[in-house]
C-alpha positions in Angstrom: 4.9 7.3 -21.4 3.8 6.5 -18.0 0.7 6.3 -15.5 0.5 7.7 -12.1 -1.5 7.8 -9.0 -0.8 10.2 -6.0 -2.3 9.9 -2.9 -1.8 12.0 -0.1 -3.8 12.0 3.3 -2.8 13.3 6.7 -3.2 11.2 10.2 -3.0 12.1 13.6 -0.2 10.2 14.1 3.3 9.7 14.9 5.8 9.0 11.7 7.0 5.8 14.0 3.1 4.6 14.4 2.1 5.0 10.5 5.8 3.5 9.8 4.8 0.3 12.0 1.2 0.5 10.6 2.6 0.3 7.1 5.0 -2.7 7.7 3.2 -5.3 10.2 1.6 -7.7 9.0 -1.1 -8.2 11.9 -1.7 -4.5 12.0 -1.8 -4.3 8.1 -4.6 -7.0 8.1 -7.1 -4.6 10.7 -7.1 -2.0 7.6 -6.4 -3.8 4.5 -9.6 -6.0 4.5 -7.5 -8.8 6.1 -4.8 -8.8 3.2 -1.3 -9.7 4.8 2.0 -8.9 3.5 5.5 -11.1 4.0 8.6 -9.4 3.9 12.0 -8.8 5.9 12.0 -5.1 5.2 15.5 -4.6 3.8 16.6 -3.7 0.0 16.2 -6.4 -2.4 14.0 -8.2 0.2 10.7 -10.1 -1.6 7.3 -8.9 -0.8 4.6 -10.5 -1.3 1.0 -9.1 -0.3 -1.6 -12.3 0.5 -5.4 -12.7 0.5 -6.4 -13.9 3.8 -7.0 -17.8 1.9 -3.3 -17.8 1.5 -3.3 -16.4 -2.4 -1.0 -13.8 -3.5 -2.7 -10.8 -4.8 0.5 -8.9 -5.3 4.7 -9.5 -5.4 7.3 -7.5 -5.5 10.6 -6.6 -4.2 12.2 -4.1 -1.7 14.1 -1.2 -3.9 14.5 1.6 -0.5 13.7 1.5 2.8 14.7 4.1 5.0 12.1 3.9 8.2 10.3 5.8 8.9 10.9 8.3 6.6 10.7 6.5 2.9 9.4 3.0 1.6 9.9 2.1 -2.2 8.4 -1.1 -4.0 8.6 -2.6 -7.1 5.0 -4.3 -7.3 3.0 -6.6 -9.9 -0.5 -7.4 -9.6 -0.4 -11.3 -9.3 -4.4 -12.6 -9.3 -5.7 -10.5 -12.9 -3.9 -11.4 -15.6 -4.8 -8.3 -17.7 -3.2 -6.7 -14.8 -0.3 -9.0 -14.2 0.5 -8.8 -18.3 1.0 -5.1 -18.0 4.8 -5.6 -15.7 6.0 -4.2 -12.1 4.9 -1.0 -11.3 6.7 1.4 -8.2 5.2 2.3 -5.2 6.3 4.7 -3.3 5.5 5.5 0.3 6.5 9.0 1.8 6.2 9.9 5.4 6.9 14.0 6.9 6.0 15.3 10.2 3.8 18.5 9.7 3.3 19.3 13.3 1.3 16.6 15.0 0.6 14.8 12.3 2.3 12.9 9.3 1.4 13.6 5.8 1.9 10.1 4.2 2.0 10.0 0.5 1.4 7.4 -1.7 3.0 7.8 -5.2 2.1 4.3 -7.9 3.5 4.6 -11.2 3.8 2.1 -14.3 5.9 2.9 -17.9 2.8 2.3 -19.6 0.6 5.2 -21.0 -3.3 4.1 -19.8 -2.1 1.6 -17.5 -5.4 -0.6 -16.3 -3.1 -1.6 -13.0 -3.0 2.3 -12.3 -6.7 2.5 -12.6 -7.4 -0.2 -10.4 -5.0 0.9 -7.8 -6.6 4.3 -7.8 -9.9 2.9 -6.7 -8.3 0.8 -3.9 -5.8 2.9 -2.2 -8.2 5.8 -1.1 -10.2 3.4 0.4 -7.0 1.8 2.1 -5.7 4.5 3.0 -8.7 6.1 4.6 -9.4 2.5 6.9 -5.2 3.5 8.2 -6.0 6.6 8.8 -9.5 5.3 10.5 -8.0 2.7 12.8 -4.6 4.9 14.0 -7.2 7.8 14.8 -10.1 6.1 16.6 -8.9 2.4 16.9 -11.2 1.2 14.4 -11.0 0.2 10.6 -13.7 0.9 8.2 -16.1 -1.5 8.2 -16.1 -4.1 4.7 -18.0 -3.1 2.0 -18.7 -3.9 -1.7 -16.1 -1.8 -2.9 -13.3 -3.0 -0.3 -11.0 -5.5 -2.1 -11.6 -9.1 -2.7 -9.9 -11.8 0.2 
């Protein structure tokens, strides 16, 4: 058995521009909440995804990358340890054209039936997702708010 989350959103943007949006860590931090993420971006690389005190929220590792079509990660939750006890999860990142803008899908899964990490993931990323989609369309993020995550 398995949990899985699918997101999918569509932004007036450039495959290239979501691509860069997705992997810099300066740009990441405008939309994440000021999360950062450390990583060189090539298969079998470490990644590690950091609260803006310097914690590590989340770690993984680089399985694909094929810019700026396809990102693949394997990724743990780092700071809950009912979350970290439940194993690495895969996070898939999918980028099409679909005429002036990219479709960018988000696909998490875990090999655990009722995963708690899946839940919580699916309460973050539409909130992440939509501060992206936000800050490449008007040059703004969404503003903080009680629900954003924790840094």
């Amino acid at each position: 058995m398995s949990s899985t989350y699918i997101y999918v959103t569509y932004i007036r943007a450039t495959r290239e521009r979501v691509w860069d949006a997705l992997t810099n860590p300066e740009f990441m931090k405008q939309y994440w909440f000021g999360m950062t993420q450390e990583c060189e971006w090539k298969p079998g690389a470490p990644w590690t995804m950091k609260f803006s005190d310097g914690r590590v929220a989340d770690a993984g590792e680089v399985l694909e990358i094929d810019p700026p079509n396809r990102l693949v990660l394997k990724w743990r939750n780092e700071f809950r340890p009912e979350l970290k006890a439940e194993g690495y999860s895969r996070c898939v990142y999918e980028l099409d054209e679909d005429g002036d803008v990219t479709r960018l899908t988000i696909t998490h899964s875990i090999e655990r039936d009722r995963a708690r990490f899946i839940e919580a993931v699916s309460g973050g990323w539409p909130r992440v997702l939509s501060s992206l989609k936000t800050l490449l369309e008007t040059g703004a993020s969404l503003p903080r708010s009680h629900n954003a995550p924790h840094t």
